[in-house]
Backbone as ProteinMPNN parsed JSONL, in Angstrom:
{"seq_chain_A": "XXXXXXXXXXXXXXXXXXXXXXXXXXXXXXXXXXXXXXXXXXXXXXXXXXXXXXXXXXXXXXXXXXXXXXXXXXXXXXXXXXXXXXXXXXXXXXXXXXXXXXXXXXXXXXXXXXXXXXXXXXXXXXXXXXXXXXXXXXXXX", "coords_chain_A": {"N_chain_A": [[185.994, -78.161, -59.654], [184.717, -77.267, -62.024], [182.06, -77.21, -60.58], [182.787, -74.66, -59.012], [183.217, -72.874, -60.799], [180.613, -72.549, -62.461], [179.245, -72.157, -59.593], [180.433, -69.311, -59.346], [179.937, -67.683, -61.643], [176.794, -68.056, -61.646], [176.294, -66.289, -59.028], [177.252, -64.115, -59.797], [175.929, -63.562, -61.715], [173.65, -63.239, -60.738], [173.844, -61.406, -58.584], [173.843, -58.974, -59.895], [171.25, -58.37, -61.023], [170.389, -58.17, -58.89], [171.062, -55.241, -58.091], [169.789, -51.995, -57.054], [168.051, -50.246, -58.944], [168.465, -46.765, -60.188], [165.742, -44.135, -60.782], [165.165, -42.796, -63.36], [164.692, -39.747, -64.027], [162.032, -38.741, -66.289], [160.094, -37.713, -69.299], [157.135, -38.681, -68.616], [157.013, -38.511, -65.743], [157.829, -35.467, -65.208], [155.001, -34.774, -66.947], [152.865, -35.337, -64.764], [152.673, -33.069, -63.12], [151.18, -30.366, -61.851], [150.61, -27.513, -64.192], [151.457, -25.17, -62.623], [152.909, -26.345, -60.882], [155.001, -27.005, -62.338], [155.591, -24.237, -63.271], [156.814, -22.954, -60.807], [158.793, -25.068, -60.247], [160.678, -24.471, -62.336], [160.847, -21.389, -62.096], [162.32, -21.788, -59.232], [164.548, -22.882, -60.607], [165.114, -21.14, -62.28], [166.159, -18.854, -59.79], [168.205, -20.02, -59.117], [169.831, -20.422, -61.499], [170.408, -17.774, -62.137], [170.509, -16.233, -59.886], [168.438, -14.521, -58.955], [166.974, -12.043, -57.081], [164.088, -11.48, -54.428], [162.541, -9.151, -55.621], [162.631, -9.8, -58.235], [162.428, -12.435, -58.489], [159.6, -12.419, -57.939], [158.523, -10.922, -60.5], [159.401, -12.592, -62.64], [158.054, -14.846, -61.394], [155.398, -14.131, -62.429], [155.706, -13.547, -64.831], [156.136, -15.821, -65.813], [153.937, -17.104, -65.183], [152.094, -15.92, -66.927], [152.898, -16.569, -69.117], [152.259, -19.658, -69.515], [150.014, -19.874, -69.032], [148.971, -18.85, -71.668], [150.23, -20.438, -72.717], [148.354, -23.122, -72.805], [145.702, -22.041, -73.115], [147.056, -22.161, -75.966], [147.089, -24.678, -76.137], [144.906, -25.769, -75.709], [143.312, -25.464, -77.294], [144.422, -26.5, -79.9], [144.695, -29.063, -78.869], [141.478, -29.493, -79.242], [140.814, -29.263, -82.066], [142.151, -30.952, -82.946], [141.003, -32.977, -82.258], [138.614, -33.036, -83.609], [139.314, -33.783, -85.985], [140.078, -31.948, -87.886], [142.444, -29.914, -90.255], [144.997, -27.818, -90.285], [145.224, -24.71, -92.586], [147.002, -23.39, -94.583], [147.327, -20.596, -94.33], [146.475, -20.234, -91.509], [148.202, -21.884, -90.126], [150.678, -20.254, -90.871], [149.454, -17.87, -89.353], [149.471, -19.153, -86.653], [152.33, -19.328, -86.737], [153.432, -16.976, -86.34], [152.041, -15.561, -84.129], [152.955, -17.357, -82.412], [155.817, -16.407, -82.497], [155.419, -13.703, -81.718], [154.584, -14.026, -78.894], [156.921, -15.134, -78.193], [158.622, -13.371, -78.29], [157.691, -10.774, -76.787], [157.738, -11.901, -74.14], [160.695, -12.672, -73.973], [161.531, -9.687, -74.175], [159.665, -8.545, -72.036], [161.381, -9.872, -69.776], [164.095, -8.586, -70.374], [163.623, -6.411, -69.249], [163.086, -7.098, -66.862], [165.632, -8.57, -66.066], [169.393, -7.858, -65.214], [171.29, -7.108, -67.23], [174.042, -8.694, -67.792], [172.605, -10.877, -66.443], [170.039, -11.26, -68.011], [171.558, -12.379, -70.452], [172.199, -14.75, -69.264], [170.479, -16.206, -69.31], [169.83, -16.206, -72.175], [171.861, -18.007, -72.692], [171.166, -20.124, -71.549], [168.742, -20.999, -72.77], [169.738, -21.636, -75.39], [170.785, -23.55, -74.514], [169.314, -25.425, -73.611], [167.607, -25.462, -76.11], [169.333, -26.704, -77.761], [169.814, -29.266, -76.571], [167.007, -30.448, -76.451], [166.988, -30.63, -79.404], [169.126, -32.89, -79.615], [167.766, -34.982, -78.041], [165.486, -35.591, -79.75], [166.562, -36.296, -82.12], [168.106, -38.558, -80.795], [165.926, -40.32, -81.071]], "CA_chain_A": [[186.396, -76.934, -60.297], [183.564, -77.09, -63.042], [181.048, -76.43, -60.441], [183.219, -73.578, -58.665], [182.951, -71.633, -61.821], [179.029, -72.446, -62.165], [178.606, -70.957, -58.585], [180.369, -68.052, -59.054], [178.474, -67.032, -62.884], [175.225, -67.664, -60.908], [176.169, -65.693, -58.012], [177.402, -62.552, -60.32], [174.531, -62.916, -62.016], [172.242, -62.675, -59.183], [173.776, -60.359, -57.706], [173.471, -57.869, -61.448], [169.616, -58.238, -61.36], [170.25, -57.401, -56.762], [171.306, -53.63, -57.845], [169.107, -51.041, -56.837], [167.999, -49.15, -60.301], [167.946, -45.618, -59.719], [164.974, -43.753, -61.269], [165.785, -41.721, -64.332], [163.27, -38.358, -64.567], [161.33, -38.735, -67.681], [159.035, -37.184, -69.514], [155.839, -39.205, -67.79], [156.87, -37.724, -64.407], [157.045, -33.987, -65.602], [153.574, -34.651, -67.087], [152.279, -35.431, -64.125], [152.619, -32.105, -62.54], [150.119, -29.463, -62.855], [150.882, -26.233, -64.76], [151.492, -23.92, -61.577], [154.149, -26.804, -60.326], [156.294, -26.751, -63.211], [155.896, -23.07, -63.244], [157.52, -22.99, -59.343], [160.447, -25.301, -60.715], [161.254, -23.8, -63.424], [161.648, -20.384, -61.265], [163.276, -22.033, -58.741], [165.913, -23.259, -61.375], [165.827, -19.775, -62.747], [166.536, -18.207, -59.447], [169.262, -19.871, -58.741], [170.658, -20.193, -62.149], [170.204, -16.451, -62.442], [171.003, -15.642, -59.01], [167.218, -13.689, -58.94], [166.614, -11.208, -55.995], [163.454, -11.442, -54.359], [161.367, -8.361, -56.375], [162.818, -10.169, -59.969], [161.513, -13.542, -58.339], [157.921, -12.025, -58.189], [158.434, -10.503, -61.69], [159.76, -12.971, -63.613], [156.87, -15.24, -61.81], [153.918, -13.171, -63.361], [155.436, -13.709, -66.503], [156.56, -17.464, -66.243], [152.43, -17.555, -65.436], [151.445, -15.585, -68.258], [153.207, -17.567, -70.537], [151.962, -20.68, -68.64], [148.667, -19.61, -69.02], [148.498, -18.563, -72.695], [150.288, -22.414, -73.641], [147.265, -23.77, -71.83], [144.645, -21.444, -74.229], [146.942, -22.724, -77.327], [147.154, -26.435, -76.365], [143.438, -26.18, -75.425], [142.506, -25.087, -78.926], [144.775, -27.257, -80.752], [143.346, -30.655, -78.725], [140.064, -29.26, -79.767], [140.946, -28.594, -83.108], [142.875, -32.531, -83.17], [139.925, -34.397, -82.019], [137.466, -32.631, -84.67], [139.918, -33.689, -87.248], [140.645, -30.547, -88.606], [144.125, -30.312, -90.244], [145.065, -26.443, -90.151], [145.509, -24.451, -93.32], [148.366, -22.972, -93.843], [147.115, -19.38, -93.656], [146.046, -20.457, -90.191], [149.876, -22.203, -89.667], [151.29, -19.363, -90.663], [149.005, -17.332, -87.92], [150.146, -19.666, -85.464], [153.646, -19.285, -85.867], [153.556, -15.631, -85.846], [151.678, -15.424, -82.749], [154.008, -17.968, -81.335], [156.806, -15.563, -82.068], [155.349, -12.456, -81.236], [154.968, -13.846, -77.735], [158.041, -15.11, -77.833], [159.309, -11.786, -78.3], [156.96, -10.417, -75.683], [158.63, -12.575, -73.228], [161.873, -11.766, -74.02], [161.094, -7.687, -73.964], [159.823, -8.78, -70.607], [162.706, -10.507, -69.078], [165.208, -7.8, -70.475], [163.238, -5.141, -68.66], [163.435, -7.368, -65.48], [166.874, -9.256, -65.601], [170.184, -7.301, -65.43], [171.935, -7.667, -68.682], [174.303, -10.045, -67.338], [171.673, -12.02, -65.849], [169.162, -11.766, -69.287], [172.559, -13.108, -71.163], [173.262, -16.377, -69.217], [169.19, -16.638, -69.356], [169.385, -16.408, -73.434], [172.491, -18.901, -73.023], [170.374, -21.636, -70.981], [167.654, -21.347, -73.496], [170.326, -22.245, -76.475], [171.674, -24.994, -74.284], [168.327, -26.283, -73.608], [167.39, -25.755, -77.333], [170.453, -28.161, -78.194], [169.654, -30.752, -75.237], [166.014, -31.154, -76.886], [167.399, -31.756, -80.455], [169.831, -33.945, -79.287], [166.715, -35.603, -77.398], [164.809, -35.816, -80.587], [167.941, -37.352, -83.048], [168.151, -39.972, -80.787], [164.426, -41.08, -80.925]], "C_chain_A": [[185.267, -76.4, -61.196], [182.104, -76.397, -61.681], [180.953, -75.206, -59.213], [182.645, -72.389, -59.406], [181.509, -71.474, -62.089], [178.854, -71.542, -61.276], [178.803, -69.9, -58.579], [179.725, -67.12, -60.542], [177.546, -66.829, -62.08], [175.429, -66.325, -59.925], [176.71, -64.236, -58.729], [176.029, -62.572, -61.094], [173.635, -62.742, -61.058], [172.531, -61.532, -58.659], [173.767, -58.857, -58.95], [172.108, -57.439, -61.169], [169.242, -57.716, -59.752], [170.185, -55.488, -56.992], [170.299, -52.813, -57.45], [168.969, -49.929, -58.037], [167.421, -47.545, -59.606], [166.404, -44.793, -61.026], [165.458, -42.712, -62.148], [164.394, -40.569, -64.317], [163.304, -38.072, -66.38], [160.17, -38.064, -67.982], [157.101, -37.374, -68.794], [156.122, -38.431, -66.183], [156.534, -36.157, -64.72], [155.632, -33.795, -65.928], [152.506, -34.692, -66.279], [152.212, -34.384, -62.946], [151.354, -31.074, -62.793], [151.055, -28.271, -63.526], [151.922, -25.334, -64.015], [153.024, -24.788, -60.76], [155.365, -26.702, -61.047], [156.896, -25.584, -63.468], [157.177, -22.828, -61.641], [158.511, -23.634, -59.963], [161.08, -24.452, -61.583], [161.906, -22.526, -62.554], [162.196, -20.894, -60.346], [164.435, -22.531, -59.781], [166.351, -21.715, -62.292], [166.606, -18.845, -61.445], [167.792, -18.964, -58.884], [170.166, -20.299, -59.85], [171.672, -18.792, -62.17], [170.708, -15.639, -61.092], [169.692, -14.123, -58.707], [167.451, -12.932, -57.554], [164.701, -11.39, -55.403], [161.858, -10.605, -55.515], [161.907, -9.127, -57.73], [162.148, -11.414, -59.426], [159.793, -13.554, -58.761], [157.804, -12.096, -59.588], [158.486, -11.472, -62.655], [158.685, -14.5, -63.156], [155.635, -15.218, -62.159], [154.277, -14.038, -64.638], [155.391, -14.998, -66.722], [154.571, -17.842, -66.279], [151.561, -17.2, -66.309], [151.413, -16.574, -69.377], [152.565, -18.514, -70.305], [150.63, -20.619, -69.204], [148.07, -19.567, -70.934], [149.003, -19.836, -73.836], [149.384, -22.938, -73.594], [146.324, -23.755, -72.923], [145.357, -22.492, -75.817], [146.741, -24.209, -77.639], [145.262, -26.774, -76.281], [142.797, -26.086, -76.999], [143.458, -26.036, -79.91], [144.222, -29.096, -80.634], [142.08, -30.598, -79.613], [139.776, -29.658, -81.335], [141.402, -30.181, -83.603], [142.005, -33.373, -82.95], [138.753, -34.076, -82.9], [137.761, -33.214, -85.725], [140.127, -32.757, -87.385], [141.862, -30.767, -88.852], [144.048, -28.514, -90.387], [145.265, -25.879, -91.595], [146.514, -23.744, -93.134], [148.569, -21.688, -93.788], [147.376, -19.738, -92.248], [147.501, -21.103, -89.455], [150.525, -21.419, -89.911], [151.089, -18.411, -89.272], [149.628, -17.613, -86.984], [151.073, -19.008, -85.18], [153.702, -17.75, -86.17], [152.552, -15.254, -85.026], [152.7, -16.104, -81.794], [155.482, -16.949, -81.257], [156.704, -13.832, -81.574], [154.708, -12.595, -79.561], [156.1, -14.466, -77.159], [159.05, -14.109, -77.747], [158.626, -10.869, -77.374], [157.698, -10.682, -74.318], [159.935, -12.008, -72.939], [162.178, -10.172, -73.438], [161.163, -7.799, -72.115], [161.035, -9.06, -69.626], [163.955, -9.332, -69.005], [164.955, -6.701, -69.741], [163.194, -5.483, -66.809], [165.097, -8.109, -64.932], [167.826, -7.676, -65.451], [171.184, -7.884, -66.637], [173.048, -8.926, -68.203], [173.453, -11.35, -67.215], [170.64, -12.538, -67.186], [170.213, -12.478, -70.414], [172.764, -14.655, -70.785], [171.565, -16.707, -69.377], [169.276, -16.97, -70.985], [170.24, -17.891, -73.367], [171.954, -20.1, -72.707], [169.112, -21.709, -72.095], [168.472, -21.697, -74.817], [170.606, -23.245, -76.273], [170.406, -25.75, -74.307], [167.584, -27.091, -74.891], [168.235, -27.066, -77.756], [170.196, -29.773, -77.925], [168.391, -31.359, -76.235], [166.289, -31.49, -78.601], [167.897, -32.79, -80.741], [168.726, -34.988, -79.132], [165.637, -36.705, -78.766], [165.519, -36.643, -81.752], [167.995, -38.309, -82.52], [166.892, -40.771, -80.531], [164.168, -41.807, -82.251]], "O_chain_A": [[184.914, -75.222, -61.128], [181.405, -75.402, -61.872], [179.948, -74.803, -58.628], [181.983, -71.417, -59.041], [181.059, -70.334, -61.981], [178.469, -70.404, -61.543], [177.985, -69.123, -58.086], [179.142, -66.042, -60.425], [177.282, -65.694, -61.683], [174.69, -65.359, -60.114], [176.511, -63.22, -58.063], [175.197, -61.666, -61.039], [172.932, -61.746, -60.887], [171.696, -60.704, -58.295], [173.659, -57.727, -58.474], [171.826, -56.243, -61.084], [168.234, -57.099, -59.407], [169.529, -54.684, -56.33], [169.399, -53.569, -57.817], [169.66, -48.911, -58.072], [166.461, -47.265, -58.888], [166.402, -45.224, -62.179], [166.132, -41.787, -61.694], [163.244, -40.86, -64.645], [164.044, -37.566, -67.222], [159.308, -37.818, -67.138], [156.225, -36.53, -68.603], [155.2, -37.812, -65.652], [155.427, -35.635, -64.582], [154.994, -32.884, -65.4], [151.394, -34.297, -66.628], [151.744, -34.751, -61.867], [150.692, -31.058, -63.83], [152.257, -28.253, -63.262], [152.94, -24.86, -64.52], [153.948, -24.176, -60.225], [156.474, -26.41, -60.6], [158.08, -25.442, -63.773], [158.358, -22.53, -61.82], [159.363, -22.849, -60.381], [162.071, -23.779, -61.3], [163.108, -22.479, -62.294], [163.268, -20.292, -60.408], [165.517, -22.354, -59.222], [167.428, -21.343, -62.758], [167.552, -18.137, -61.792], [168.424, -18.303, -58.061], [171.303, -20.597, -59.485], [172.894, -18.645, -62.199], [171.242, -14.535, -61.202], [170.028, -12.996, -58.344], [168.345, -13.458, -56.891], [163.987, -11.41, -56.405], [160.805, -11.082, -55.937], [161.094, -8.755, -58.576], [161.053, -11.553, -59.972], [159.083, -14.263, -59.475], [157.174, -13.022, -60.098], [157.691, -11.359, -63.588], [158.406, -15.279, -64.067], [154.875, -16.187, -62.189], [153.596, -14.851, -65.263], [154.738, -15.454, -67.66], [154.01, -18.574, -67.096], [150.515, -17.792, -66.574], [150.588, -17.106, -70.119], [151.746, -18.48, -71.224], [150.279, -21.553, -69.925], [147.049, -20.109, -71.356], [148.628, -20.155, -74.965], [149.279, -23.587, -74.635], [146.008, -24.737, -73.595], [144.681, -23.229, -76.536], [146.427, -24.806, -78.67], [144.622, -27.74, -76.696], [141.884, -26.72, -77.527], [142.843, -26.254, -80.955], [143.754, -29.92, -81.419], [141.737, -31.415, -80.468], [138.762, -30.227, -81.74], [140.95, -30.565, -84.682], [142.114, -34.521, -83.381], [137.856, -34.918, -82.917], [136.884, -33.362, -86.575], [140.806, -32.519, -86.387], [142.549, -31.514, -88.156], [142.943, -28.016, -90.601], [145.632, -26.878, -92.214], [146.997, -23.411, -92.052], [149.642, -21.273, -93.351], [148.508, -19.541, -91.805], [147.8, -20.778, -88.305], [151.483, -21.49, -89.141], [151.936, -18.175, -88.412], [150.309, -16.808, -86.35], [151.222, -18.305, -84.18], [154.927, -17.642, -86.123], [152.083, -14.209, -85.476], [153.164, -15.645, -80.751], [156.11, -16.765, -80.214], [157.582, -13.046, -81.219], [154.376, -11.573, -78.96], [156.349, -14.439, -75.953], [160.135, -14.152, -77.166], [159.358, -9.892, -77.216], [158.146, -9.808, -73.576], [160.27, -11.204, -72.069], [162.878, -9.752, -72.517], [162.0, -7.451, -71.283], [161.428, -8.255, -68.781], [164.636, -9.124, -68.001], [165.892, -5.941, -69.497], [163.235, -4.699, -65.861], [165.554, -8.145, -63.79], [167.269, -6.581, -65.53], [171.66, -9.015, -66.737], [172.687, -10.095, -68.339], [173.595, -12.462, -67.723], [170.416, -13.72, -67.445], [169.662, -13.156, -71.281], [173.239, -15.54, -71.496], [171.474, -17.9, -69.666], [168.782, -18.065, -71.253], [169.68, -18.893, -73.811], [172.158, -21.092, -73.407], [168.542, -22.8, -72.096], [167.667, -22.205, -75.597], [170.782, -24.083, -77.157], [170.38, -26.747, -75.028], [167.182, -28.248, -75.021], [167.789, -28.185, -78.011], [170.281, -30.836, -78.54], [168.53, -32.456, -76.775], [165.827, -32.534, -79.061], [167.577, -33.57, -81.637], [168.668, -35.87, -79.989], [165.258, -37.877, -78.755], [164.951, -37.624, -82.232], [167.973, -39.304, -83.245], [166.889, -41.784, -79.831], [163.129, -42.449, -82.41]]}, "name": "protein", "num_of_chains": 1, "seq": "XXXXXXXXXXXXXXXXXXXXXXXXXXXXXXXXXXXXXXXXXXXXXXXXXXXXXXXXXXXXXXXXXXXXXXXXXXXXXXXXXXXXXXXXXXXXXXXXXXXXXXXXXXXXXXXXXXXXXXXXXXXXXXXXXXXXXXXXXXXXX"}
């Protein structure tokens, strides 16, 4: 009886450590995309959040590459700026973040002039939910 119950512990445990772990998508995979790929997901998850039409597809990927493009310029200058040392003043942090919101408001402008109000509404709502998701993300770190 004693070494019934032995075999069958061992054999649930063995077979625990047998499962097949599925792969969780983490931050190290996204990173390993280039620029122009994450841009393509992203609009594919916009056009079929959004329910896009071909000519808003185009449109709204100009802009996803604008933006794309002008993170690129700020991350390039802030590496730069991080491996010199430099710490920023806070004139210069103020700058920032009013550049960061005056193309975040650029963007926006954009989008509202290509979505249909419906469609630029469930777009603001996925960018609150997303907002949420990454605080959440960050509380539990």
């Amino acid at each position: 009886m004693k070494n019934l119950i032995i075999a069958l512990v061992l054999v649930m445990g063995i077979s625990g450590f047998a499962q097949e772990a599925t792969p969780k998508p983490n931050r190290a995979n996204i990173e390993k995309m280039t620029p122009e790929q994450r841009q393509q997901k992203h609009l594919a998850y916009l056009t079929k959040e959004l329910g896009l039409d071909v000519k808003q597809q185009e449109a709204v990927g100009k802009i996803l590459a604008e933006k794309s493009a002008k993170a690129q310029d700020l991350k390039a200058q802030k590496d730069t700026r991080k491996a010199s040392g430099d710490r920023m003043t806070t004139e210069e942090r103020t700058a920032f973040k009013n550049t960061m919101q005056a193309e975040k408001a650029d963007t926006e402008a954009k989008m509202k002039s290509v979505l249909s109000a419906d469609q630029y509404q469930k777009w603001i709502d996925l960018r609150a939910e997303n907002k949420e998701k990454m605080k959440e993300r960050r509380a539990g770190m």
